[in-house]
C-alpha positions in Angstrom: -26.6 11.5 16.0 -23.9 13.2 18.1 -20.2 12.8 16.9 -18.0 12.5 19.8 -15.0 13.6 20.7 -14.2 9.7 21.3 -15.8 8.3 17.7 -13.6 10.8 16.3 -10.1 9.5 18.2 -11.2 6.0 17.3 -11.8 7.0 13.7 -8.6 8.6 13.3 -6.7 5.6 14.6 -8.5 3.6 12.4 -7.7 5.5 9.2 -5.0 7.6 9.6 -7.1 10.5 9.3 -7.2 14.2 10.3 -9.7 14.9 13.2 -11.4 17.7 10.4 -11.7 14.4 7.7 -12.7 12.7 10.5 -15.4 14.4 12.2 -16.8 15.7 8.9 -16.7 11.8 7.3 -18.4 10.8 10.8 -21.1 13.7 10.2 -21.8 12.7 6.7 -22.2 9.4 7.5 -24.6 10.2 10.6 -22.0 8.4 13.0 -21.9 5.0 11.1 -18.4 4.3 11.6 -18.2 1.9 9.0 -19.5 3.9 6.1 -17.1 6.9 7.6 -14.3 4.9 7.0 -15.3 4.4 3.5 -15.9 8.0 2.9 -12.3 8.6 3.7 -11.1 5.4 1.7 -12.7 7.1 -1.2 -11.5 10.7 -0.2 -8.1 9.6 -0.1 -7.9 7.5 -3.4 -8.9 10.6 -5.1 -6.6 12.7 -3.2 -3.7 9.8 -3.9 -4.8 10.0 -7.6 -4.0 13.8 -7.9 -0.4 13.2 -6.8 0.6 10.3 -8.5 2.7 12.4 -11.1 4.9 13.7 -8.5 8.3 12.6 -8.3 9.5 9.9 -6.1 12.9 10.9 -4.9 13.0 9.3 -0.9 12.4 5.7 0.0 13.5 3.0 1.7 14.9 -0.9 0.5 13.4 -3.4 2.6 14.5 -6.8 2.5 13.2 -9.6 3.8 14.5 -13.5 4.1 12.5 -16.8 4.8 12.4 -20.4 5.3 15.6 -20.8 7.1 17.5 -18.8 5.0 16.2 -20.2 1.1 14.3 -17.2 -0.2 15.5 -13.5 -0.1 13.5 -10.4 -1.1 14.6 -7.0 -1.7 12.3 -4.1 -2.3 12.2 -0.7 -3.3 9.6 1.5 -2.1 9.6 5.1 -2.8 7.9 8.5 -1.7 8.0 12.1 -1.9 9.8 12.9 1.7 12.5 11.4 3.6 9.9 12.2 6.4 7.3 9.9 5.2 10.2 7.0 4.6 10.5 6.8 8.1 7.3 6.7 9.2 5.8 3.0 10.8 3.1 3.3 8.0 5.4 3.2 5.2 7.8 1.0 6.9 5.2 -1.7 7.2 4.1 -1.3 3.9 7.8 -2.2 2.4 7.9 -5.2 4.8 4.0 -6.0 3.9 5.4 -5.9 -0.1 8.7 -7.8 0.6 6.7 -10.7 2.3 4.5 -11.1 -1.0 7.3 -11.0 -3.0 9.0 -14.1 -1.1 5.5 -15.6 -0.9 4.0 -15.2 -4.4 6.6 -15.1 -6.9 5.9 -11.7 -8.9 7.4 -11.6 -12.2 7.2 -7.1 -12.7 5.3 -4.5 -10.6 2.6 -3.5 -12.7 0.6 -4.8 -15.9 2.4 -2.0 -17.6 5.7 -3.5 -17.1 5.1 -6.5 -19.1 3.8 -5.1 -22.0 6.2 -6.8 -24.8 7.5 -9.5 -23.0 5.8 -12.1 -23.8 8.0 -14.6 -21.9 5.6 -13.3 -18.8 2.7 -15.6 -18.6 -0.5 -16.0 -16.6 -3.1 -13.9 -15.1 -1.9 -10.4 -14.1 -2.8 -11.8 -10.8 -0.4 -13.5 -10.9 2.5 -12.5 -12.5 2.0 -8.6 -11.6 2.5 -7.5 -8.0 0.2 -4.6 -7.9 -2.7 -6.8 -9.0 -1.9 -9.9 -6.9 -4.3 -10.3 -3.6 -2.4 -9.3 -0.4 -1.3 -12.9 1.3 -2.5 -11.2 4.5 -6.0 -10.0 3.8 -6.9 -11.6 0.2 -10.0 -9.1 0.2 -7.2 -6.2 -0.6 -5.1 -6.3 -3.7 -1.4 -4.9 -2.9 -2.5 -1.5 -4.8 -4.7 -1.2 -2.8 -2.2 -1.4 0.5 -0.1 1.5 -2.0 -2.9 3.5 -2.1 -3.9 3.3 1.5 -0.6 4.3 2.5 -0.4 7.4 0.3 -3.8 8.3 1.6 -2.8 8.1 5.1 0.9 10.0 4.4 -0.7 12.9 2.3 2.3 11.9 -0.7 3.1 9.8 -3.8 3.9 6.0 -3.1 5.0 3.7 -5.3 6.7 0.2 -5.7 9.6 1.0 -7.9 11.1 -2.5 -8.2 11.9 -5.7 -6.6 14.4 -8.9 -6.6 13.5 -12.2 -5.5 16.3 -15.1 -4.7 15.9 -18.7 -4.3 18.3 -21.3 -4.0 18.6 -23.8 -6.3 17.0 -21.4 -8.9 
């Protein structure tokens, strides 16, 4: 099948992708722009995976407030580049994280966190935001929204900590 110049654009505003990654995911999967897209979900987890050991210095806190005012969420969200902080991307993704906070109740960021406290109970899916199902597409965990975004910005993302308040609590 012929890749086009126009599968590629669509591609790349689907993923995030470089036209290179794009056309050569489009090639290997013989134009099937499903499967494409897969290829460089996969491609970019491994590349995320390489660069999770490098430091987090730039960020952003996000905070978000619902129900008239009752519940308040702040978030930390953190990269490599004060470049990447600003991008739309990254900015949704703090907004994305400090709307699950307010809406699920996450007692640590990862399953690592509560290791020792056994005052945190329940299911990781739960109590651990990382693991919990993304309110907005409950296919996708929020990990997975994390590691999306640091395929798509080429850098180290992570959820460095949170702080949920409710009144009368």
């Amino acid at each position: 099948m012929e890749i086009t110049t126009a599968m590629v654009k669509e591609l790349r505003e689907a993923s995030g992708a470089g036209v290179m990654d794009a056309k050569r995911a489009l090639e290997e999967a013989k134009g099937d722009m499903k499967q494409a897209a897969a290829i460089l979900r996969e491609r970019g987890a491994l590349a995320a995976a390489k660069r999770a050991d490098r430091e987090t210095r730039n960020g952003v806190v996000d905070s978000y407030i619902h129900a008239g005012g009752r519940i308040g969420v702040l978030v930390e969200l953190n990269c490599e580049t004060d470049f990447v902080a600003n991008t739309q991307d990254f900015r949704q993704l703090a907004r994305d994280v400090a709307m699950q906070v307010a809406a699920m109740s996450p007692a640590v960021v990862s399953p690592t966190e509560r290791e020792g406290r056994p005052e945190i109970e329940g299911p990781d899916e739960e109590v651990c935001l990382l693991a919990q199902h993304f309110i907005r597409d409950p296919s996708r965990t929020i990990a997975d929204l994390v590691k999306e975004t640091a395929a798509k910005t080429g850098e180290n993302v992570r959820v460095s900590r949170f702080v949920r308040f409710e009144l009368g609590r």
